[in-house]
C-alpha positions as CSV (number, residue, x, y, z in Angstrom):
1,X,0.3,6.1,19.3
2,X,-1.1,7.2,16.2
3,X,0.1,7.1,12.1
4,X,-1.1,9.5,9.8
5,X,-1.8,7.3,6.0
6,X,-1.7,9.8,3.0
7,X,-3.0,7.5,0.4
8,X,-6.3,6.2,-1.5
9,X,-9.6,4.9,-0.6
10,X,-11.2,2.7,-3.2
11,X,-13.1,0.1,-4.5
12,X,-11.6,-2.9,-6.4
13,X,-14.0,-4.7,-8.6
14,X,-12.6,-8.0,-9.0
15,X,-14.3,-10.4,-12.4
16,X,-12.7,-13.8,-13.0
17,X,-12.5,-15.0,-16.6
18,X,-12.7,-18.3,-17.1
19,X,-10.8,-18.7,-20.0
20,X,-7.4,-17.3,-21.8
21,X,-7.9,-14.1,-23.4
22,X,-5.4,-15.1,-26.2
23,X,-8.4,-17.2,-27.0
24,X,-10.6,-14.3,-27.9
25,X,-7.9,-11.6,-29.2
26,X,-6.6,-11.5,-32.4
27,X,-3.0,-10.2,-32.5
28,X,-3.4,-9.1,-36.1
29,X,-6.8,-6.7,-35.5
30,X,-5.3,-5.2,-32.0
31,X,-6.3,-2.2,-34.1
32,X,-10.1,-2.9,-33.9
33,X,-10.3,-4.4,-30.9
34,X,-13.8,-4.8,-30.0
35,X,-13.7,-7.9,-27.5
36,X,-16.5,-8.8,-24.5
37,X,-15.8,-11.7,-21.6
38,X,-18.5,-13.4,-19.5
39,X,-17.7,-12.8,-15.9
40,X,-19.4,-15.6,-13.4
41,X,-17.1,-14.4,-10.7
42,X,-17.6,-10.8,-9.5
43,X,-16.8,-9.6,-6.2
44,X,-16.6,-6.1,-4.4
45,X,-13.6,-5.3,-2.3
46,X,-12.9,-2.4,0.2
47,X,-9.3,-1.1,-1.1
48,X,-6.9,1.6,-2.0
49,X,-3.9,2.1,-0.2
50,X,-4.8,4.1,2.7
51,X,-8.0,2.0,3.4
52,X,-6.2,-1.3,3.5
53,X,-2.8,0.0,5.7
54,X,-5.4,1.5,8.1
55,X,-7.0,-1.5,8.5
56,X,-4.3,-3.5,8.6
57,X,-2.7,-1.4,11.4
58,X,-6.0,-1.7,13.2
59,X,-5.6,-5.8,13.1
60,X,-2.2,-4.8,15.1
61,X,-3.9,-2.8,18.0
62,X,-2.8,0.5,16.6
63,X,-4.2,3.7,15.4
64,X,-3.7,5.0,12.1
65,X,-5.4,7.9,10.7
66,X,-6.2,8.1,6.5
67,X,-5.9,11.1,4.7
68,X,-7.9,10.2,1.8
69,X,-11.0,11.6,-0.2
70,X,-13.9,9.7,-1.4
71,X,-16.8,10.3,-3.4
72,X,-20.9,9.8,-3.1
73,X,-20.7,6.0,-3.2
74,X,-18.7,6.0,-0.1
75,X,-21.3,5.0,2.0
76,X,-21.4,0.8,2.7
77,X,-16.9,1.4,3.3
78,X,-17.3,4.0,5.7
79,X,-20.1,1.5,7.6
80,X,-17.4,-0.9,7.2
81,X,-14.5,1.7,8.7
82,X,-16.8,2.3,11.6
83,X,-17.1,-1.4,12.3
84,X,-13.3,-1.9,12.1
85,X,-12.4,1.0,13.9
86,X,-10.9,2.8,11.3
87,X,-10.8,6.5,12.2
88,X,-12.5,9.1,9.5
89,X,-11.3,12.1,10.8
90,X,-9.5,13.5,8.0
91,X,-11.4,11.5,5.2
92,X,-13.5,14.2,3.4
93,X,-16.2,13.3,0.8
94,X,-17.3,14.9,-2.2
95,X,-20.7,14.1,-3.6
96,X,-20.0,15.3,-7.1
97,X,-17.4,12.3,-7.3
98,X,-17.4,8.8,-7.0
99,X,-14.6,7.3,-4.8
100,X,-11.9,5.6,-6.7
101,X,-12.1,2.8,-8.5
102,X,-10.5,-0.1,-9.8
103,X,-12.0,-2.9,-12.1
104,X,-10.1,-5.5,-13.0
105,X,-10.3,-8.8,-14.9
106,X,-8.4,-11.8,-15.0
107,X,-8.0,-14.7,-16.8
108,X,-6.8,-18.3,-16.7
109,X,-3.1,-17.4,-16.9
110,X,-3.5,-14.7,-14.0
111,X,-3.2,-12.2,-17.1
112,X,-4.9,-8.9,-15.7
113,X,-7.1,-5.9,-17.9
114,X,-7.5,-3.6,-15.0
115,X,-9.5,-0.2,-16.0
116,X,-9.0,2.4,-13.1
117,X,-10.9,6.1,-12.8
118,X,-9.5,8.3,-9.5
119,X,-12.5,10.1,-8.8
120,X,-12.2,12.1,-5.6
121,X,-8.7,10.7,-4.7
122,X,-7.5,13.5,-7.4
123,X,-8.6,16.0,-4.9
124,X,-6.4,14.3,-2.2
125,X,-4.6,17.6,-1.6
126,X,-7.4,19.2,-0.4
127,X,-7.2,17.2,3.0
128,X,-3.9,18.7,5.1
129,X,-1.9,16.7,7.4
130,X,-2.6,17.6,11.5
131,X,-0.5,18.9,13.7
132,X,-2.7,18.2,16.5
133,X,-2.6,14.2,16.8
134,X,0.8,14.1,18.3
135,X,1.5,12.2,15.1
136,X,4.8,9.5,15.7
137,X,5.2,8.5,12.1
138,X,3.3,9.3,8.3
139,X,3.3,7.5,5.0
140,X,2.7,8.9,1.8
141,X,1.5,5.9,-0.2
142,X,-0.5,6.0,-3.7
143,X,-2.5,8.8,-4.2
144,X,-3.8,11.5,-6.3
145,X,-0.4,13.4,-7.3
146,X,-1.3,16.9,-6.2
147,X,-1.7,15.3,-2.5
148,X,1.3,13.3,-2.8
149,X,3.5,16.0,-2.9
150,X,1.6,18.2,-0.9
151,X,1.5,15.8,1.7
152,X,4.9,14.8,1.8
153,X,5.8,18.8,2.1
154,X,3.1,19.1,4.9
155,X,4.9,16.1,6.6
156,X,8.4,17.4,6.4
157,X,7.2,21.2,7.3
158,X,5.6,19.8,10.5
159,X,8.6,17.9,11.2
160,X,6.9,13.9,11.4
161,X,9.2,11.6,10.1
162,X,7.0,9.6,6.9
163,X,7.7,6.6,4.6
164,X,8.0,7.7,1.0
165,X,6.0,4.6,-1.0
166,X,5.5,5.5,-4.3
167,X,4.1,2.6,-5.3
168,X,1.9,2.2,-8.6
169,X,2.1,6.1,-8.2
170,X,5.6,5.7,-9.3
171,X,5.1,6.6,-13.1
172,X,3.6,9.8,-12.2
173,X,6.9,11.6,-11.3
174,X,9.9,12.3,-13.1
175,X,13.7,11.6,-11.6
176,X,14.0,15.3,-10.0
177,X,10.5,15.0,-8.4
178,X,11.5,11.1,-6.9
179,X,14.4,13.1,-5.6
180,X,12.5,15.6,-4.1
181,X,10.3,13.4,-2.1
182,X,13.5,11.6,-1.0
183,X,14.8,14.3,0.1
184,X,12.0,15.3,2.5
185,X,11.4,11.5,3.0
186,X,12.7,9.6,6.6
187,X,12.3,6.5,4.9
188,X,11.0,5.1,1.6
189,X,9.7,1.7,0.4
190,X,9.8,0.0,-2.7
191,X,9.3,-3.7,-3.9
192,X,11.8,-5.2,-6.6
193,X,10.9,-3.6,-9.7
194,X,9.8,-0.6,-8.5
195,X,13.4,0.2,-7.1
196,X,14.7,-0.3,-10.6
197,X,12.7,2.0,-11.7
198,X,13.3,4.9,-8.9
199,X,17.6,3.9,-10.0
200,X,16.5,4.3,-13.5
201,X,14.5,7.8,-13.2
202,X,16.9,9.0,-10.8
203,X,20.3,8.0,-11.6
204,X,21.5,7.0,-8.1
205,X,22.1,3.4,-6.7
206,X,19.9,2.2,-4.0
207,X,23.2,2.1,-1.7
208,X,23.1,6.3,-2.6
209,X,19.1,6.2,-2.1
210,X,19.4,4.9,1.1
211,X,22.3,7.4,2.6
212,X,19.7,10.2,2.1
213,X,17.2,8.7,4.0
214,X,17.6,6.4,7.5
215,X,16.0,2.9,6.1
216,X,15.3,1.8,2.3
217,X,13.4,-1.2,2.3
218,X,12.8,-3.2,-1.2
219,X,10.7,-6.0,-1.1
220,X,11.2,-8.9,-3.5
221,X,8.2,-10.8,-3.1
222,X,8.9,-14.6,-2.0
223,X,12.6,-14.2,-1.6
224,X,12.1,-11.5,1.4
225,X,12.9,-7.8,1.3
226,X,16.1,-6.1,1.7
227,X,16.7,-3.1,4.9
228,X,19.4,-0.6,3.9
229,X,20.1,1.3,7.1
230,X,23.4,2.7,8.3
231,X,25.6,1.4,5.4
232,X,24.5,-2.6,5.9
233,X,22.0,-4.6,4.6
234,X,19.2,-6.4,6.4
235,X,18.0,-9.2,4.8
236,X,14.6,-10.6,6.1
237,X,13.0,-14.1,5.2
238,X,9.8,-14.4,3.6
239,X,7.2,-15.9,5.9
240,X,6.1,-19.0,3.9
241,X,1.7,-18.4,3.7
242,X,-0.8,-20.9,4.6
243,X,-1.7,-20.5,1.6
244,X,-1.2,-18.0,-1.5
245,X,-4.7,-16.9,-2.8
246,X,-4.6,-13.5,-3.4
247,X,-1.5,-11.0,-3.6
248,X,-3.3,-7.9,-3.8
249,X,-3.0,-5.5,-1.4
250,X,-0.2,-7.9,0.5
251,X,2.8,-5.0,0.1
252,X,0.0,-2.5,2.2
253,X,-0.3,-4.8,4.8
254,X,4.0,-5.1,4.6
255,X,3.6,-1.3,5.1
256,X,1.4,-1.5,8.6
257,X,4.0,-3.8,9.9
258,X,6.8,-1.4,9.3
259,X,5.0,1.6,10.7
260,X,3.7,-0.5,13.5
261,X,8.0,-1.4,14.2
262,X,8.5,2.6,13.6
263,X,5.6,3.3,16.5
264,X,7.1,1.2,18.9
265,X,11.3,2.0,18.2
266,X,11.7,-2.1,17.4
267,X,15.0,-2.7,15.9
268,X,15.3,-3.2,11.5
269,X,14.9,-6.7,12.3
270,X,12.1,-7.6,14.0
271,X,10.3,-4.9,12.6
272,X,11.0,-6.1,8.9
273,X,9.9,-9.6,10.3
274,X,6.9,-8.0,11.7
275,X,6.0,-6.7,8.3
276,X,6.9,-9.6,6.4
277,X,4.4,-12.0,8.8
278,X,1.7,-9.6,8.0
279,X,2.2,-9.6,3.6
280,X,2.0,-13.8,4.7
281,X,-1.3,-13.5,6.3
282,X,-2.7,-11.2,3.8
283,X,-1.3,-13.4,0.9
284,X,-3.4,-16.3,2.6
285,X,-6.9,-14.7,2.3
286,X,-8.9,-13.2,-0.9
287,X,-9.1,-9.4,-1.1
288,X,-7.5,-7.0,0.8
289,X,-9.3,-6.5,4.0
290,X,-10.5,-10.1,4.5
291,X,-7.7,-11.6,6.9
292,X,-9.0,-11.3,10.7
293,X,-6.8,-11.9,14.6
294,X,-6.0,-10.6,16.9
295,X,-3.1,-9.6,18.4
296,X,-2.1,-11.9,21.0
297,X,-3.1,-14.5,17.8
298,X,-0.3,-12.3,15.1
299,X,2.5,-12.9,18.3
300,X,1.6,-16.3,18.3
301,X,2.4,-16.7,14.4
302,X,5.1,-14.4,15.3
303,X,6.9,-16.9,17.7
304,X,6.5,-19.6,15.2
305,X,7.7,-17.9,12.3
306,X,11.0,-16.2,14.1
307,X,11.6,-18.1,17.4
308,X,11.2,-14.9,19.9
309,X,8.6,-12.2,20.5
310,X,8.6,-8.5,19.9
């Protein structure tokens, strides 16, 4: 069964500060700033939306197909891809762009300075959705804005049910384009804050959100996520990590396990538990593509987590 993933491919260059940026800003020259921090940590991660819910849906035996576009540094990810499985059919490259990228620094206090250039994922709308794949299920996750929307109106014209996931996209639309995509959406996802900010923009509760659409699902981090399907609420538990080293990139691998519930017609429940089991053994491992099983290993978890199988 296959997904189709509208969303970015990127690089996330991650530089750990050892020490408190309060220590080196002055609030009264904000003005001038003109500030440099020694980095000894520096890694290079494999990211962006599309890239890591791919590859997460990969981990669960499943194929998912990216939509994305990437730029002339592409090279060492798409080795990586190939390695993994991940299927570049529809991920087109540019070599007048780099792919996108995000560099961010953090301090002591987990405070974060993140500096992030699109590249070639502002030409996202350039790559259409198939109609050939005998697509079950899409998901229009963060992206350049031009190929969200396109996207989600390729997805409703060809008649695949997609999750809307607006994600840090969010700020890019207004109330009566949220509305839209809504609209055309089967489903839509959201974590805590960003459904407070979809209420906000569009001046509908999340009980009204979720009529138009067959399942609204709002994570809220530690305490679980929230299913609103067929006038009730689902609530699922958290799956309590191993360990908690790196959140990044833990609500894209929340995302596989939905669509993986969605390929396989699983009930709200198990699918949400599916999901949240999959943000727990991201959470556990640094970077977004560095957590490895295999299947028969993620129903094992599964069993100990919930008690039954899927």
């Amino acid at each position: 069964m296959t997904a189709l993933i509208s969303g970015s491919v990127a690089f996330d260059t991650i530089m750990v500060f050892r020490d408190r940026f309060k220590n080196h800003v002055l609030p009264e020259q904000v003005h001038i700033l003109n500030v440099a921090f020694l980095v000894d940590e520096l890694r290079r991660e494999y990211g962006g939306c599309a890239g890591n819910i791919a590859y997460n849906l990969t981990l669960l035996g499943e194929r998912g197909l990216p939509l994305a576009t990437v730029g002339k540094d592409f090279g060492s990810y798409a080795d990586w891809m190939k390695d993994w499985g991940v299927p570049q059919t529809y991920v087109r490259q540019y070599d007048d762009h780099y792919c996108a990228q995000a560099y961010i620094t953090t301090d002591l206090d987990d405070n974060q300075i993140t500096a992030f250039h699109p590249g070639a994922m502002n030409l996202a709308h350039e790559v259409k959705v198939p109609t050939n794949e005998n697509a079950k299920i899409g998901i229009v996750a963060p992206n350049g804005r031009d190929g969200m929307i396109a996207h989600a109106e390729q997805f409703a014209d060809a008649g695949i049910p997609f999750i809307f996931d607006p994600g840090q996209g969010l700020p890019m639309f207004d109330g009566k384009e949220l509305l839209d995509f809504v609209n055309k959406a089967t489903y839509m996802t959201v974590n805590d804050y960003e459904s407070r900010m979809v209420q906000d923009r569009t001046g509908l509760s999340m009980e009204e959100l979720a009529k138009r659409l067959d399942a609204l699902i709002v994570t809220r981090g530690g305490e679980g996520s929230d299913i609103y399907t067929n006038g009730e609420t689902i609530h699922v538990e958290a799956v309590k990590p191993e360990d908690i080293l790196d959140p990044t990139g833990c609500g894209d691998a929340y995302r596989a396990g939905l669509l993986y519930g969605l390929l396989h017609d699983l009930d709200w429940k198990t699918t949400g538990q599916i999901a949240s089991l999959m943000g727990s053994l991201k959470v556990a491992r640094s970077g977004t593509q560095n957590h490895h099983f295999t299947l028969e290993q993620f129903r094992g978890w599964y069993r100990k987590a919930f008690g039954s199988d899927f």
